[in-house]
SEPALO-161628 format. One record per residue (C-alpha): residue number from 1; x, y, z. Coordinates in Angstrom, 1 decimal. Layout:
% residues N
<site k="NUM" east="X" north="Y" up="Z"/>
...
This chain:
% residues 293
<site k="1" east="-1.1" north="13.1" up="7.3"/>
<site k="2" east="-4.1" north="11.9" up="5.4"/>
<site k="3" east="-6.9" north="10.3" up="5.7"/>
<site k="4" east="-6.1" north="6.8" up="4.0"/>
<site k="5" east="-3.0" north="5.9" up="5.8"/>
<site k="6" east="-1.8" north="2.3" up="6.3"/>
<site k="7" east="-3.6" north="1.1" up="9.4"/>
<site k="8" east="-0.1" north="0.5" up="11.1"/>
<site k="9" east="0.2" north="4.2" up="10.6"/>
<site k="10" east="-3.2" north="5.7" up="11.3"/>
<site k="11" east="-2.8" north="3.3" up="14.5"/>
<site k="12" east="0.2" north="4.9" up="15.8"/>
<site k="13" east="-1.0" north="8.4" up="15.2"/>
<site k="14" east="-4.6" north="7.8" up="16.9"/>
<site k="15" east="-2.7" north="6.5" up="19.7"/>
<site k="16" east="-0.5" north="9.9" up="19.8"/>
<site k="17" east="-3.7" north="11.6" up="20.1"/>
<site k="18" east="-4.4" north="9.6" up="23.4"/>
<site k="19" east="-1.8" north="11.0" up="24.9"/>
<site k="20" east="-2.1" north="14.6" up="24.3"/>
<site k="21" east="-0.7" north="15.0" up="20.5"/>
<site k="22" east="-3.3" north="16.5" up="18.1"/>
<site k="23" east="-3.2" north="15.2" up="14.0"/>
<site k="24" east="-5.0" north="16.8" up="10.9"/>
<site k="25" east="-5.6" north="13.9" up="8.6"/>
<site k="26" east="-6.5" north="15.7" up="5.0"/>
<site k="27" east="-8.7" north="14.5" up="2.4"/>
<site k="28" east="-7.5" north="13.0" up="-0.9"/>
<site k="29" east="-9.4" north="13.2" up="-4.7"/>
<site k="30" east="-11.3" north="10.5" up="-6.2"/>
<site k="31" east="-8.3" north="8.7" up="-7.4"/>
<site k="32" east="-6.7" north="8.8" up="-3.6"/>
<site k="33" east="-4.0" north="11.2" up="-4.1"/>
<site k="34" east="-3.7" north="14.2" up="-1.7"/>
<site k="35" east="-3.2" north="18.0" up="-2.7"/>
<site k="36" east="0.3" north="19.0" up="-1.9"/>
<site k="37" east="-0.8" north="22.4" up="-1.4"/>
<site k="38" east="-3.6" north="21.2" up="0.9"/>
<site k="39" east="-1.0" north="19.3" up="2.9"/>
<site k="40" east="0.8" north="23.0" up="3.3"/>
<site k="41" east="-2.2" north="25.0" up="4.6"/>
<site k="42" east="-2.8" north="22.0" up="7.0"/>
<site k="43" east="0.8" north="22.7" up="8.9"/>
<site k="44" east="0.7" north="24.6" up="11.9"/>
<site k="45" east="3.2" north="26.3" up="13.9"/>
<site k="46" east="3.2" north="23.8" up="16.2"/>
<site k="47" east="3.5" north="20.8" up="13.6"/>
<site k="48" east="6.1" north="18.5" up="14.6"/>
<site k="49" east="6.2" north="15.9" up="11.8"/>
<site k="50" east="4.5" north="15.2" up="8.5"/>
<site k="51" east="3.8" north="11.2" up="8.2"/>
<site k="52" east="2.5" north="10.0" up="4.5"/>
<site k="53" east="2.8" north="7.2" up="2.2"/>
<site k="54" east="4.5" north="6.9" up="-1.2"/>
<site k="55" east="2.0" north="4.6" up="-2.5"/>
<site k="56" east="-1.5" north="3.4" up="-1.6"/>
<site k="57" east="-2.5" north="-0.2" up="0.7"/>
<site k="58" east="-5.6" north="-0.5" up="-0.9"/>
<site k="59" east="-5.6" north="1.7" up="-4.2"/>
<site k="60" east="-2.1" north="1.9" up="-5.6"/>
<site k="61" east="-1.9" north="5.3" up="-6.3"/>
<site k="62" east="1.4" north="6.8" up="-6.0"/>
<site k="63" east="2.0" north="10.2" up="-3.7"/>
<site k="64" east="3.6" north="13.4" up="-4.7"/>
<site k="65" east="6.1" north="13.1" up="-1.7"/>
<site k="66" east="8.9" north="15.3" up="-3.8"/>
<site k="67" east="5.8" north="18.0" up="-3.5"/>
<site k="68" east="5.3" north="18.1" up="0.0"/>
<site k="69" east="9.1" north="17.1" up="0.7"/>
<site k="70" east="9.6" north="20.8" up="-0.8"/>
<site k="71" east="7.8" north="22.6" up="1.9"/>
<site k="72" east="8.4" north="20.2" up="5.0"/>
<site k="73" east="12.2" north="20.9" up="3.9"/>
<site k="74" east="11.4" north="24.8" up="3.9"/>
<site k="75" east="10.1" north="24.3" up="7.1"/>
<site k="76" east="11.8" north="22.4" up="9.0"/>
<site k="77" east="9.4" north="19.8" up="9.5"/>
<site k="78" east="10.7" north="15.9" up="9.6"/>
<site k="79" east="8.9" north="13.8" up="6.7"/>
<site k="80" east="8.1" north="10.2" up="7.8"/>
<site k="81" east="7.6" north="8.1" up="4.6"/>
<site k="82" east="6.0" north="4.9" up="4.8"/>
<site k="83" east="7.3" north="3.2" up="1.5"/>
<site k="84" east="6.4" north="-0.5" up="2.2"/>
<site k="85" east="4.8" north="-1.0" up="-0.4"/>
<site k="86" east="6.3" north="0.6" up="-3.1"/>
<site k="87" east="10.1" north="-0.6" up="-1.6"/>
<site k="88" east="11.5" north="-2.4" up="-4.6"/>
<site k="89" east="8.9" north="-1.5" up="-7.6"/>
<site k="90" east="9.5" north="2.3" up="-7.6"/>
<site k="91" east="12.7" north="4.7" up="-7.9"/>
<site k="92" east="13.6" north="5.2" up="-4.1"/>
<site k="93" east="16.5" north="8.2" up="-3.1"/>
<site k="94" east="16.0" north="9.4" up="0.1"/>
<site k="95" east="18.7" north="12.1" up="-0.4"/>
<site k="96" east="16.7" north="13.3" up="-3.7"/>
<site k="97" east="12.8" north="13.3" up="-2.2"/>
<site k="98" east="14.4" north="15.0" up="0.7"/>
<site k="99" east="12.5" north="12.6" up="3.5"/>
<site k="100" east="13.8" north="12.2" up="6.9"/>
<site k="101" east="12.7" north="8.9" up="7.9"/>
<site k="102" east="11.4" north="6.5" up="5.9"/>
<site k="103" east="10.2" north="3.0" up="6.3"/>
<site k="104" east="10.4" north="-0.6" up="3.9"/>
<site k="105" east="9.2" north="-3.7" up="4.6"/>
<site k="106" east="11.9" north="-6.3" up="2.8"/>
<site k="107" east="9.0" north="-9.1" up="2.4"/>
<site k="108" east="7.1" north="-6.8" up="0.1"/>
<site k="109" east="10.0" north="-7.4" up="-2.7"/>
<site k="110" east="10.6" north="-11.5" up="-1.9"/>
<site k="111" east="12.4" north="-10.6" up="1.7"/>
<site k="112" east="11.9" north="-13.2" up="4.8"/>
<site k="113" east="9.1" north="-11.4" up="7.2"/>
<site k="114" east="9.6" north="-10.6" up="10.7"/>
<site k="115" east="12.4" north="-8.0" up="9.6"/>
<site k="116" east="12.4" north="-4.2" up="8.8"/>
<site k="117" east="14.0" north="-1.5" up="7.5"/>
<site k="118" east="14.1" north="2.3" up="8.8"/>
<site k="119" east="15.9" north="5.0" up="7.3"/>
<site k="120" east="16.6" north="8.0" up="9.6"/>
<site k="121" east="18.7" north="10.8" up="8.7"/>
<site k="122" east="21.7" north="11.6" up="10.9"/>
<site k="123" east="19.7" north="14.9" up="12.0"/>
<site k="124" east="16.6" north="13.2" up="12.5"/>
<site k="125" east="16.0" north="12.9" up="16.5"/>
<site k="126" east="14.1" north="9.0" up="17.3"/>
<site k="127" east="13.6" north="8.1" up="20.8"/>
<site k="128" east="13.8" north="4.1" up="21.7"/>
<site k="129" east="10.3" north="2.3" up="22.7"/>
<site k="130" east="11.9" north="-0.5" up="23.4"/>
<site k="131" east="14.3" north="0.0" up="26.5"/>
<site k="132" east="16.7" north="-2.6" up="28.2"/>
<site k="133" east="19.6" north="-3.1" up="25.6"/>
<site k="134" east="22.3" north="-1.6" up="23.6"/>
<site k="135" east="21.2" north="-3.1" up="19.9"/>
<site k="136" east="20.9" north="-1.2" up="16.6"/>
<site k="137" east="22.5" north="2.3" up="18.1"/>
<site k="138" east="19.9" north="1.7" up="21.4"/>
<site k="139" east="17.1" north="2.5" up="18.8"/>
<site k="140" east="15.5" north="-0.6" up="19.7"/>
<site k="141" east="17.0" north="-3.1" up="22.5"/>
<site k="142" east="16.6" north="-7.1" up="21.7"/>
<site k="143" east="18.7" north="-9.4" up="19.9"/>
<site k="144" east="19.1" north="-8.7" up="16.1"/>
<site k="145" east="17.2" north="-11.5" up="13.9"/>
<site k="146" east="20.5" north="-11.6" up="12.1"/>
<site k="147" east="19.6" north="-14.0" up="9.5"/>
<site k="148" east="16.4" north="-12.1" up="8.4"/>
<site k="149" east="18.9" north="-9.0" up="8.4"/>
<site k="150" east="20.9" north="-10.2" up="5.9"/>
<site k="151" east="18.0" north="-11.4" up="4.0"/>
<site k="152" east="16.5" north="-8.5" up="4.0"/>
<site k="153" east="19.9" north="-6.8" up="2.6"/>
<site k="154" east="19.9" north="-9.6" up="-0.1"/>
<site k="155" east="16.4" north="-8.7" up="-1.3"/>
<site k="156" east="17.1" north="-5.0" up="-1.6"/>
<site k="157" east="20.4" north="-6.1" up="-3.5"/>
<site k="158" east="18.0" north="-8.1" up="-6.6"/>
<site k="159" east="15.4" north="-5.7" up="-6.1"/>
<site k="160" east="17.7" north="-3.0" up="-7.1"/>
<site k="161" east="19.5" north="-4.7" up="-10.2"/>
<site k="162" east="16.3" north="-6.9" up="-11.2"/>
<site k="163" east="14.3" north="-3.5" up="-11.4"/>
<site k="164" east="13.9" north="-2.6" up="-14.7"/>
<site k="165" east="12.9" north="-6.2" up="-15.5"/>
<site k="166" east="10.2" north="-6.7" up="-12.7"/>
<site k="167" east="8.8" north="-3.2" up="-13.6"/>
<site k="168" east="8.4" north="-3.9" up="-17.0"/>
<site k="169" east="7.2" north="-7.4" up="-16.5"/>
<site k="170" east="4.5" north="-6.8" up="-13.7"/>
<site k="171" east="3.0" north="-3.6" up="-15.4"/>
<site k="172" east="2.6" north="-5.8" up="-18.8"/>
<site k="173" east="0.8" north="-8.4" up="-16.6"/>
<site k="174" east="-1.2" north="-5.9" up="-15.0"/>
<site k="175" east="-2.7" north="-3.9" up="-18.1"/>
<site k="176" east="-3.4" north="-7.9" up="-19.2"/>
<site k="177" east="-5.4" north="-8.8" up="-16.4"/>
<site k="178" east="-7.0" north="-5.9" up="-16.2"/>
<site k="179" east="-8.3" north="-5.7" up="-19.6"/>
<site k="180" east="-9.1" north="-9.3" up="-19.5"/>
<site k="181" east="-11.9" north="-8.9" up="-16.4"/>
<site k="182" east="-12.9" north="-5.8" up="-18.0"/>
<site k="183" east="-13.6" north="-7.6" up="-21.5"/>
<site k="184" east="-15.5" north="-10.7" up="-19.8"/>
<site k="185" east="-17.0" north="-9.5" up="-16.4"/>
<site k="186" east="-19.4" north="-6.9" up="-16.1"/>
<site k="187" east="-19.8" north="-4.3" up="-12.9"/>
<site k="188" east="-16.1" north="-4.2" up="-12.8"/>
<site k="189" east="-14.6" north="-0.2" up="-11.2"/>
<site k="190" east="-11.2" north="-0.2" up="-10.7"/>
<site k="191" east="-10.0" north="1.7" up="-7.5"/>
<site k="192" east="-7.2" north="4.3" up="-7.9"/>
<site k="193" east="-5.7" north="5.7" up="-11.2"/>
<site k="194" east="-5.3" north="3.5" up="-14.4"/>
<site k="195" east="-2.3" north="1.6" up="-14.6"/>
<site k="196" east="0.3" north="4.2" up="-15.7"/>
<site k="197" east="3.0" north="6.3" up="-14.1"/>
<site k="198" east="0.8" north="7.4" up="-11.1"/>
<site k="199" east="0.0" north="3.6" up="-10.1"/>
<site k="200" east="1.8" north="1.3" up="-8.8"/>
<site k="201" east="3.3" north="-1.5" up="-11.6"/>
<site k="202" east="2.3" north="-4.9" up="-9.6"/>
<site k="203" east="-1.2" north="-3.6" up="-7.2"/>
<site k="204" east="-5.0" north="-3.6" up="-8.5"/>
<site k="205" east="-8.3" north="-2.8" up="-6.7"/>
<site k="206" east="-11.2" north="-4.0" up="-7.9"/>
<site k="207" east="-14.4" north="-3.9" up="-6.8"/>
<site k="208" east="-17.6" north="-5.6" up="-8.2"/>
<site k="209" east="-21.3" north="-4.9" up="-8.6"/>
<site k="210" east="-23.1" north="-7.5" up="-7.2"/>
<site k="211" east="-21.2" north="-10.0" up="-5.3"/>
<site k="212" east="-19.1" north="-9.9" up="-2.3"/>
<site k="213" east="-15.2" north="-9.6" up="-2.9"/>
<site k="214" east="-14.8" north="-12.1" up="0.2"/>
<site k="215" east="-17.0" north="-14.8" up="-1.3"/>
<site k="216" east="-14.7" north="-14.1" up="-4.5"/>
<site k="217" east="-11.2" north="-14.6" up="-2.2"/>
<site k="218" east="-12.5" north="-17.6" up="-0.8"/>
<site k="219" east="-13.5" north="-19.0" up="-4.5"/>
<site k="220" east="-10.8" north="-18.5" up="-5.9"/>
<site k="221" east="-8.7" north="-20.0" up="-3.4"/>
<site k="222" east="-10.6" north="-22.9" up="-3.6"/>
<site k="223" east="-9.4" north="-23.2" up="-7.4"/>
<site k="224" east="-6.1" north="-22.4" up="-6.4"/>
<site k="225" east="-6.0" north="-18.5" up="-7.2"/>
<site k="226" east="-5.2" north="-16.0" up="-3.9"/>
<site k="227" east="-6.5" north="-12.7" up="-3.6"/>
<site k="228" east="-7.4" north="-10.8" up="-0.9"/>
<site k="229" east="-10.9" north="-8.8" up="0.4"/>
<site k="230" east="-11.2" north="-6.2" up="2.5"/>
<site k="231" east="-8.4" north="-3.4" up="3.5"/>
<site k="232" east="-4.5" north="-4.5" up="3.1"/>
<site k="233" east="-2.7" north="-6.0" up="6.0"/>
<site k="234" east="-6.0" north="-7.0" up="7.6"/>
<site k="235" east="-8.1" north="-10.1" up="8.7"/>
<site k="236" east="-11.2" north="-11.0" up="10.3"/>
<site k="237" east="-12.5" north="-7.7" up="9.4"/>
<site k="238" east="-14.8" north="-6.9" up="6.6"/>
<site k="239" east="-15.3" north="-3.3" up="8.2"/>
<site k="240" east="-15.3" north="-1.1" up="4.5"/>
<site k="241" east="-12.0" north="0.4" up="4.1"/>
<site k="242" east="-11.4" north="4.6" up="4.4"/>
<site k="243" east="-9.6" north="4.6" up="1.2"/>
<site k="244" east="-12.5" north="3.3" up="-0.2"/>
<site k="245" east="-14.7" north="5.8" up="1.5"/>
<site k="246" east="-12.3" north="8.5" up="1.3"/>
<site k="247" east="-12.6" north="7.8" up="-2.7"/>
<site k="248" east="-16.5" north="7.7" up="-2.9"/>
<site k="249" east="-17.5" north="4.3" up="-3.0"/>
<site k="250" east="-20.7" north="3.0" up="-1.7"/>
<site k="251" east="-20.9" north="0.3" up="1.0"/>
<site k="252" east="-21.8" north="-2.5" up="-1.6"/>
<site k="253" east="-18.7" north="-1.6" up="-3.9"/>
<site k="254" east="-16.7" north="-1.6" up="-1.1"/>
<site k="255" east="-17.4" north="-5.0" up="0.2"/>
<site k="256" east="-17.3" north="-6.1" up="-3.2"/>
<site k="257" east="-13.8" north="-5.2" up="-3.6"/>
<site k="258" east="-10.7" north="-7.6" up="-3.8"/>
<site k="259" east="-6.8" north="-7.0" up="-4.0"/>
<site k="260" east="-4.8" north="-8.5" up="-6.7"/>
<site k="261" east="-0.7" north="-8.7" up="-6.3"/>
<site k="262" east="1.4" north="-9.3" up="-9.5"/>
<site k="263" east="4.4" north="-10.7" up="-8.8"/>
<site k="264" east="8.3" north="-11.0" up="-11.1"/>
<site k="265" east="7.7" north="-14.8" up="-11.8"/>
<site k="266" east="3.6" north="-14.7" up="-12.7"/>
<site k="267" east="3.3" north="-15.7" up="-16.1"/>
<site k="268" east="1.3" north="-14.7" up="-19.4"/>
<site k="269" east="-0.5" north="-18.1" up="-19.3"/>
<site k="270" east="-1.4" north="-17.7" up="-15.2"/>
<site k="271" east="-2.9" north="-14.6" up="-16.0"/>
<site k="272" east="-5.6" north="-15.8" up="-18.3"/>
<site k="273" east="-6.3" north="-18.9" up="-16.4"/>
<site k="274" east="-6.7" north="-16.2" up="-13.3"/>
<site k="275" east="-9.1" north="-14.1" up="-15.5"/>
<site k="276" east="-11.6" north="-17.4" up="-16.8"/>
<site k="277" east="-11.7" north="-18.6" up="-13.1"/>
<site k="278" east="-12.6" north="-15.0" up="-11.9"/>
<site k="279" east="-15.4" north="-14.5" up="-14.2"/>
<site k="280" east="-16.9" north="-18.1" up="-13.5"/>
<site k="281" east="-16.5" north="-17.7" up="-10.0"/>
<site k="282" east="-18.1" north="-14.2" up="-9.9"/>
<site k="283" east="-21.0" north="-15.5" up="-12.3"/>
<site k="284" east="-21.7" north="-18.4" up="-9.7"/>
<site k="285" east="-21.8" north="-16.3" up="-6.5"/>
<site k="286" east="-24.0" north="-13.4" up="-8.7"/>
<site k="287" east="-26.5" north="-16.2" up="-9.5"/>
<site k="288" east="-27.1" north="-16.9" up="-5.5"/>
<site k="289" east="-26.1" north="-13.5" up="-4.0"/>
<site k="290" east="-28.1" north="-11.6" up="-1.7"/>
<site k="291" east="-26.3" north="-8.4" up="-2.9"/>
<site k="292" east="-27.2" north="-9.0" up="-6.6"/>
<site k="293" east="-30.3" north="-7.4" up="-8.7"/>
């Protein structure tokens, strides 16, 4: 694995190692993308599964899974993909990137929450955690949230023949809003790759000299605008993200970073009333910051 998994990931693995299993979590670049042929060297003979994501929490960058698919195939290692976040904004065919489990999360493309999909090939051995019933295949006992079920199924059905629209759309909005807080805000470094074919069309990461990204979430809430500070999928914790230290950035970067989502129904207009509020609220917190020269 590496060494800026999602924390649901990293979580399960670290508790693996509790009971015995060892991990070796590889480095990625400066952008946050991992060396296939790093991943290779890492795998031992005693390697029982290789667990990445297709695209980057908290930078956006998209993996080369077909890579290491290549060799885990060879190899006869099982390839867990954790694809909730790039589910329903990027190209998915489990049969073509070879993986042998692989994970989505239907909220991520306008899906109820509480519900989620796994993948496993027919081949793929998965023992149940969850013991007592017969449900799903005795995979996982409890009643079946039906209704989110065939929500979720729904989604996945406009996610697939709304695609070429959303893409286009979101990755328009995104160049525009980024360019727009470059042009008017100072200090701004953008985590992850340029917005492009190896980022993710609707995800930025910014991070900002001289003020604290959750002073700017909770600013820009106030004026109706909602970002987010800190890691993905987190709360109460301001702890600096491992992507972010994985990539090189510095403590004060780090907490100066924020999370913007684009989403299929933001408009032209939202986006420049998002960029004027940002660079008033960042001026404001800059002029009483602690953190600023």
């Amino acid at each position: 694995t590496t060494n800026i998994e999602h924390p649901a990931v990293n979580g399960s693995i670290s508790w693996l190692e509790k009971q015995g299993f060892e991990s070796t979590r590889i480095n990625v670049d400066n952008q946050g993308k991992f060396d296939p042929d790093e991943l290779e060297k890492s795998i031992q003979d005693n390697t029982v599964l290789v667990a990445l994501h297709q695209a980057n929490h908290d930078l956006g960058v998209i993996q080369p899974i077909s890579e290491a698919a290549t060799f885990t195939s060879q190899r006869g290692i099982p390839l867990f993909v954790d694809a909730t976040l790039s589910g329903g904004w990027l190209p998915i065919d489990v049969h073509q990137l070879e993986v042998d489990l692989l994970a989505l999360a239907p909220h991520r493309f306008y899906g109820p929450k509480g519900v989620g999909v796994l993948y496993k090939k027919r081949s793929s051995p998965v023992e149940s955690l969850i013991h007592g019933g017969m449900q799903e295949n005795e995979l996982r006992a409890g009643t079946e949230n039906v209704a989110a079920i065939v929500g979720a199924g729904i989604a996945a059905i406009h996610a697939i023949s709304e695609f070429d629209k959303r893409f286009h759309h979101t990755t328009k909005l995104q160049q525009q809003l980024l360019n727009g807080i470059r042009k008017i805000v100072g200090g701004i470094h953008l985590n992850g790759p340029e917005p492009g074919s190896e980022r993710l069309p609707h995800h930025l990461s910014i991070s900002t000299e001289g003020v604290e990204g959750e002073g700017q979430a909770l600013a820009m809430d106030l004026r109706g605008v909602a970002i987010h500070a800190g890691s993905a999928c987190t709360t109460k914790s301001m702890q600096i993200p491992p992507s972010l230290s994985a990539i090189g950035r510095n403590a004060d970067l780090a907490r100066g970073t924020t999370l913007w989502g684009i989403g299929d129904t933001s408009t032209e207009d939202e986006i420049l009333e998002t960029i004027d509020i940002f660079s008033i609220v960042t001026s404001k917190l800059r002029s009483i910051s602690p953190v600023s020269d």
